[in-house]
C-alpha positions in Angstrom: -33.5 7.2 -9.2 -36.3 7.6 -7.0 -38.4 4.9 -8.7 -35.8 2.0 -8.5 -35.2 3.2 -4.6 -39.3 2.5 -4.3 -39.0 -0.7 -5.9 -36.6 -1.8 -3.7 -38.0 -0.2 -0.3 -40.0 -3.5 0.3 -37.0 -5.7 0.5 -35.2 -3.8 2.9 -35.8 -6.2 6.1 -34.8 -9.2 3.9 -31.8 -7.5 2.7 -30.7 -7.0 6.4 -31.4 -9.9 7.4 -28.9 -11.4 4.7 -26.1 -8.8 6.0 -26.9 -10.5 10.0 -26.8 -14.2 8.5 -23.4 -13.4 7.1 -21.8 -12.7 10.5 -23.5 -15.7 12.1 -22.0 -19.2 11.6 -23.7 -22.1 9.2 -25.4 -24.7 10.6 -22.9 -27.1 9.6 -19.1 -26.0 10.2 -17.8 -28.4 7.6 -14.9 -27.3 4.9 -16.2 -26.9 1.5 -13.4 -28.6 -0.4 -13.0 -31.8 1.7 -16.0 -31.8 3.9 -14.1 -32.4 7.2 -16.7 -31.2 10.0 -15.3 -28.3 12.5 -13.7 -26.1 9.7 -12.9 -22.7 11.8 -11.8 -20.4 8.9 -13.6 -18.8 6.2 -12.1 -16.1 3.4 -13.6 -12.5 3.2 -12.3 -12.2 -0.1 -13.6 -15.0 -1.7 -17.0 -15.9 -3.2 -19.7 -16.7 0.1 -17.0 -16.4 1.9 -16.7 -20.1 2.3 -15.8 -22.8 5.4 -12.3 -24.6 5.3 -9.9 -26.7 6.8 -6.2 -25.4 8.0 -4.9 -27.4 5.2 -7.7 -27.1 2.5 -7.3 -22.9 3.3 -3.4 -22.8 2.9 -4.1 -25.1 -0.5 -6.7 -22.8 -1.8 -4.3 -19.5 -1.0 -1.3 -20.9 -2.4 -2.0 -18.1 -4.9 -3.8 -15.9 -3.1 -1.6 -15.0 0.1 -3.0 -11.4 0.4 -6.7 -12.2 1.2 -8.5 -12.0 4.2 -9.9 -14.5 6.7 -11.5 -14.5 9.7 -11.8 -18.0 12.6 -14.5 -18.8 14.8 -13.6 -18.8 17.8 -15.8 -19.9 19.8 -18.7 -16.9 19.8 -18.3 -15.4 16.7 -15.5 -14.8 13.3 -12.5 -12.8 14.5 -10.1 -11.3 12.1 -7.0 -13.5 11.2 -4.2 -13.9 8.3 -3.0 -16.4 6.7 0.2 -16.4 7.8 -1.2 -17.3 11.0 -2.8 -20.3 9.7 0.3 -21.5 8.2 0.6 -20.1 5.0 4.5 -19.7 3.1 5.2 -17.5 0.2 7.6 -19.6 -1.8 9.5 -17.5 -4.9 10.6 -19.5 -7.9 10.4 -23.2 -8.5 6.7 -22.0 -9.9 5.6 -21.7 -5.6 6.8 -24.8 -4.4 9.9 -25.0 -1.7 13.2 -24.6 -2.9 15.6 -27.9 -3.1 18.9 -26.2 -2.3 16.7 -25.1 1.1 16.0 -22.3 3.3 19.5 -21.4 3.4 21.0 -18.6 5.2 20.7 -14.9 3.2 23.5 -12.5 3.6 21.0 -9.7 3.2 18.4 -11.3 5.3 17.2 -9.1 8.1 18.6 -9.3 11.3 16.5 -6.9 13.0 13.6 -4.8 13.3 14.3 -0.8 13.7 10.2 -0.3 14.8 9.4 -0.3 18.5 6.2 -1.8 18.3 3.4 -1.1 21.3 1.9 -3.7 23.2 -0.9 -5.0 20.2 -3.4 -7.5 21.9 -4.6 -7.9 18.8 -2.9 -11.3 17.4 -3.6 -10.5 13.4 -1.5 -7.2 13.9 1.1 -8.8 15.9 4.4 -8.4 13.9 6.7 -12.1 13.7 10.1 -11.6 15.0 11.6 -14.0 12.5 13.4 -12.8 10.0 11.2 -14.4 7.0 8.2 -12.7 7.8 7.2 -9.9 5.0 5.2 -7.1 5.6 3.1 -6.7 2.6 0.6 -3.8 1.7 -2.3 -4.7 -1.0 -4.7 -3.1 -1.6 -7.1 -5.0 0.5 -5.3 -4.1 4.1 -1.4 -5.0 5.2 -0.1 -8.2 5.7 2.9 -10.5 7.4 4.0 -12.9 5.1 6.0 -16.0 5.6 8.8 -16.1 2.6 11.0 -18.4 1.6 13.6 -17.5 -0.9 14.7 -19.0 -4.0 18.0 -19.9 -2.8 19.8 -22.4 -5.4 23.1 -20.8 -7.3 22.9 -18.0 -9.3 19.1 -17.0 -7.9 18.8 -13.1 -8.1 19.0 -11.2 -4.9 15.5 -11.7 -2.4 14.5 -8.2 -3.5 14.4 -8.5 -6.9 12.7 -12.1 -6.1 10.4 -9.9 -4.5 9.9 -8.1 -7.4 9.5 -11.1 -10.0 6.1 -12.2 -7.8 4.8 -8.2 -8.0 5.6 -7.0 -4.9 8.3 -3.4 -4.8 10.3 -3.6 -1.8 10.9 -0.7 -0.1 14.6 -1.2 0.3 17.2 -3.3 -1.9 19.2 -4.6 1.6 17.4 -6.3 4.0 13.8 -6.1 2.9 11.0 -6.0 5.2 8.7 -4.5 3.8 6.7 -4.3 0.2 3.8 -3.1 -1.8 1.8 -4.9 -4.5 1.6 -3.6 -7.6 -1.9 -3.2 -7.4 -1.8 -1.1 -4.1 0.5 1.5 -6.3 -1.1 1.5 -9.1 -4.5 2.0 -6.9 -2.8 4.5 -5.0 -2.1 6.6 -8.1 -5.5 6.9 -9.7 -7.0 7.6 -6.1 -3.8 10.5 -6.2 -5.0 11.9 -9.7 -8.7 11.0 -9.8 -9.8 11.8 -6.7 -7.1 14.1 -5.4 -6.1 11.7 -2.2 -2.7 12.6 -0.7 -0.2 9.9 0.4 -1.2 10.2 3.7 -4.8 10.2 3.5 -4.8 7.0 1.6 -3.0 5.3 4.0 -4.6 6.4 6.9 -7.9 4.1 4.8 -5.6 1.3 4.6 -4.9 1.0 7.9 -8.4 1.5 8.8 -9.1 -1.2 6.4 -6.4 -3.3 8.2 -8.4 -2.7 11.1 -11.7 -0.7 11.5 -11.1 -1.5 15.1 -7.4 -0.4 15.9 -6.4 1.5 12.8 -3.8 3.0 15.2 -2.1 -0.4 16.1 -1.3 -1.1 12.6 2.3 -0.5 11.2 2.5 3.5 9.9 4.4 2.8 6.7 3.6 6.3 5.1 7.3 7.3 4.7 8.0 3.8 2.7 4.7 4.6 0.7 5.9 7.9 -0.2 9.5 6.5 -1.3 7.8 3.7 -3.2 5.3 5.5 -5.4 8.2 7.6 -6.7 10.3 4.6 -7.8 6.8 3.3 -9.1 6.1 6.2 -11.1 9.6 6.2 -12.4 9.5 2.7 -13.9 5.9 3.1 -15.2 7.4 5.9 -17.0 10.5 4.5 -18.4 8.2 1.1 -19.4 5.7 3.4 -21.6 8.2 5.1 -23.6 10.3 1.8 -24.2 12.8 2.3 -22.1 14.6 -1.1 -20.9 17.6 -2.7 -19.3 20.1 -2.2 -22.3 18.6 1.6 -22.9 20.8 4.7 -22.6 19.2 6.8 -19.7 16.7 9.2 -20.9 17.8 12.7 -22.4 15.9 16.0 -21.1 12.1 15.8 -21.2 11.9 12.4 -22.7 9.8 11.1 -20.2 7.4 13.1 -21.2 3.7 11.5 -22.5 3.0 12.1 -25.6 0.0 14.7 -26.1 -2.1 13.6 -29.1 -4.0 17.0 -28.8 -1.2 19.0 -29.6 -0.2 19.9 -33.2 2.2 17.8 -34.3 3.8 18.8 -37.4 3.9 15.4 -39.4 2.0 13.3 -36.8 -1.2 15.4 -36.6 -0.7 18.6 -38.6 0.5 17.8 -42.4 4.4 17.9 -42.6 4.3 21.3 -44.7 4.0 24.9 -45.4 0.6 25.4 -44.4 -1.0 28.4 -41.8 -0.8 27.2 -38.4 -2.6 30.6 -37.5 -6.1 29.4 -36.8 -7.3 29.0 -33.7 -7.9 25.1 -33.3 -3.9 24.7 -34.2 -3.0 26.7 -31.8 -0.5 25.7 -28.8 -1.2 27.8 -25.5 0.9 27.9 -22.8 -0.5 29.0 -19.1 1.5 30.2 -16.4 0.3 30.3 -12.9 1.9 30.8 -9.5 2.2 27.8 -6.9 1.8 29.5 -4.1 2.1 26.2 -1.5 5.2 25.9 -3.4 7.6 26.5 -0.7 6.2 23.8 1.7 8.1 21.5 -0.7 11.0 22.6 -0.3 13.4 19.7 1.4 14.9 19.4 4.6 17.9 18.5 3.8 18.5 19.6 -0.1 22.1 18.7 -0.4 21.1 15.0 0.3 18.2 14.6 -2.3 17.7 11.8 -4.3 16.6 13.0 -8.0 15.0 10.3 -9.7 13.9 12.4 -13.1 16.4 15.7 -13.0 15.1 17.1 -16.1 13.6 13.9 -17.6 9.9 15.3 -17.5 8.4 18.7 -17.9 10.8 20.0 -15.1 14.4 21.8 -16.7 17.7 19.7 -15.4 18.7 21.2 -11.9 22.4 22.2 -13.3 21.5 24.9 -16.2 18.3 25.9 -13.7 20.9 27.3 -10.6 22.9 28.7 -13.5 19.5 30.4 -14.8 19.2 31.8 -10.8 23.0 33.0 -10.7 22.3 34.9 -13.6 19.1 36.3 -13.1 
C-alpha cells in the first residue's frame, strides 16, 4: 500500500487542481450534442459531466429521468432536476405521449397530506400538481412529471408505475415510489453492512442535499413499508412463485440451503450413517433480548405479509402453543 501512495504523492497538486476545474465553468458554454452557444445545464451523472441545451438535456434524459444536474447561474453550477428543466415521464407507447391524452384519473391525487416548510431551495420545492412523482433512486430523491398511459383497458397508474421499475408506496393515489435499484441497494447495505432503515435514508437525503438534508421529504415510514412488500415479491419470484400460483404453504419461502444434507440432493438417497460429523445438522438457539422493542403498537391491526411462509411458525397454531404452555 504504502508504495503506490508514494508513487502517487507527486501528483497530488495536479489531481486537485482537476477536482477545482470541475466546479468552474468551460471556456466555451456551448451544448455538446448540437453546439448551440449559452448551454446552462450539465449532468453529474453522466460521463464529464457534459454542457447542454434545455431541449438537447430533456432528449438525452428521456431515459434517464433520475440523474442529476446542476445550471449555471450566473456565478457558479447550482443543483437542479430535470423536472425543472422540463422533463415528462411518459408510461407505455414505448415513452412517447399517449394519443387518447392526459385524461382525467379517478385515482389521481387530489391532495398532498405533508405540510411542507418554507424550502428556499427550488430543486426541493415539491409541485402542487397532481402529476408530479416523487421518486427515490438511489442517486438522491426526485419530482417527476408523469403522464399516464391512458387509452382503454391500460392497467391502473400504479401498476404502470411498476411496469417502468418503480414500487409505489400505495396502490390509490400514488405519490410517491422507489426504484428498484434503491431497494435492492437498500437490502445489501441492510445485510452487508448492517445499515438500519433509518440510517440509510438519513444518506439519501444527505445525498439529495449535502446542504439541507433536513429540507428534503422524510419518507422513512414509506421506506420501511416498501422494503417489506420488496422482500416479499423477491421471495415469491426465486421460488417460482407467479400470478396463477396457489399461495405458499408453511415455510416455503424458505431459500434453499445447499450446505445442508439433503437426503437425495446432497447426501445419497439411502441407508447410509449420517453419524459423522461433516453430515451433521446443528441447530442453535439463542435469546433476542431487543426482542420486545418489536413488538407493535397496535397488534390487532397488523398487516402479515409471510405468516408462517419463512422460518417463522404460522401465528394461529403459535398462540395455541402459548395457551397451552
Amino acid at each position: 500500500q504504502n508504495s503506490y501512495l508514494e508513487e502517487w504523492l507527486p501528483y497530488k497538486s495536479r489531481y486537485l487542481s482537476v477536482l477545482l476545474d470541475m466546479k468552474a465553468p468551460p471556456d466555451v458554454m456551448a451544448c455538446f450534442v448540437c453546439k448551440a452557444e449559452g448551454a446552462p445545464y450539465r449532468c453529474m451523472d453522466c460521463v464529464h459531466h457534459p454542457l447542454s441545451c434545455k431541449t438537447c438535456c430533456i432528449k438525452q434524459h428521456k431515459l434517464r429521468p433520475f440523474h442529476q444536474v446542476q445550471k449555471w447561474n450566473g456565478r457558479f453550477f447550482e443543483d437542479f432536476t430535470l423536472w425543472l428543466v422540463g422533463l415528462v415521464l411518459h408510461l407505455g407507447h414505448a415513452q412517447a405521449p399517449c394519443p387518447a391524452g392526459e385524461g382525467s384519473w379517478e385515482d389521481a391525487a387530489s391532495h398532498v397530506d405533508e405540510e411542507w416548510e418554507d424550502i428556499k431551495e427550488t430543486h426541493l420545492n415539491p409541485p402542487n400538481d397532481t402529476n408530479y412523482l416523487t421518486v427515490v433512486d438511489t442517486g438522491s430523491m426526485h419530482f417527476c412529471n408523469v403522464q399516464y398511459h391512458n387509452c382503454p383497458g391500460s392497467e391502473d397508474s400504479h401498476l404502470q408505475l411498476t411496469m417502468a421499475g418503480l414500487l409505489p408506496a400505495m396502490t390509490k393515489a400514488p405519490r410517491m415510489a422507489f426504484t428498484f435499484q434503491v431497494l435492492d441497494d437498500f437490502i445489501r447495505d441492510n445485510v452487508e453492512c448492517g445499515t438500519s432503515a433509518m440510517n440509510y435514508y438519513s444518506k439519501l437525503q444527505r445525498v439529495t442535499s449535502s446542504t439541507f438534508p433536513h429540507l428534503v421529504l422524510n419518507m422513512y415510514r414509506e421506506l420501511l413499508r416498501v422494503s417489506r412488500m420488496w422482500r416479499l415479491l423477491k421471495l415469491l419470484k426465486w421460488q417460482g412463485f407467479h400470478q396463477q400460483s396457489p399461495d405458499p404453504w408453511a415455510s416455503e419461502l424458505v431459500l434453499f440451503c445447499p450446505a445442508c444434507p439433503q437426503p437425495g440432493i446432497n447426501v445419497p438417497d439411502q441407508d447410509i450413517d449420517l453419524s459423522d460429523w461433516w453430515l451433521a445438522r446443528t441447530f442453535v438457539m439463542d435469546g433476542n433480548f431487543k426482542a420486545k422493542h418489536m413488538l407493535p403498537k397496535n397488534a390487532a391491526k397488523e398487516v402479515w405479509l409471510m405468516d408462517g411462509n419463512g422460518f417463522i411458525i404460522t401465528l394461529a397454531p403459535y398462540k395455541e402453543y402459548l395457551t397451552v404452555t
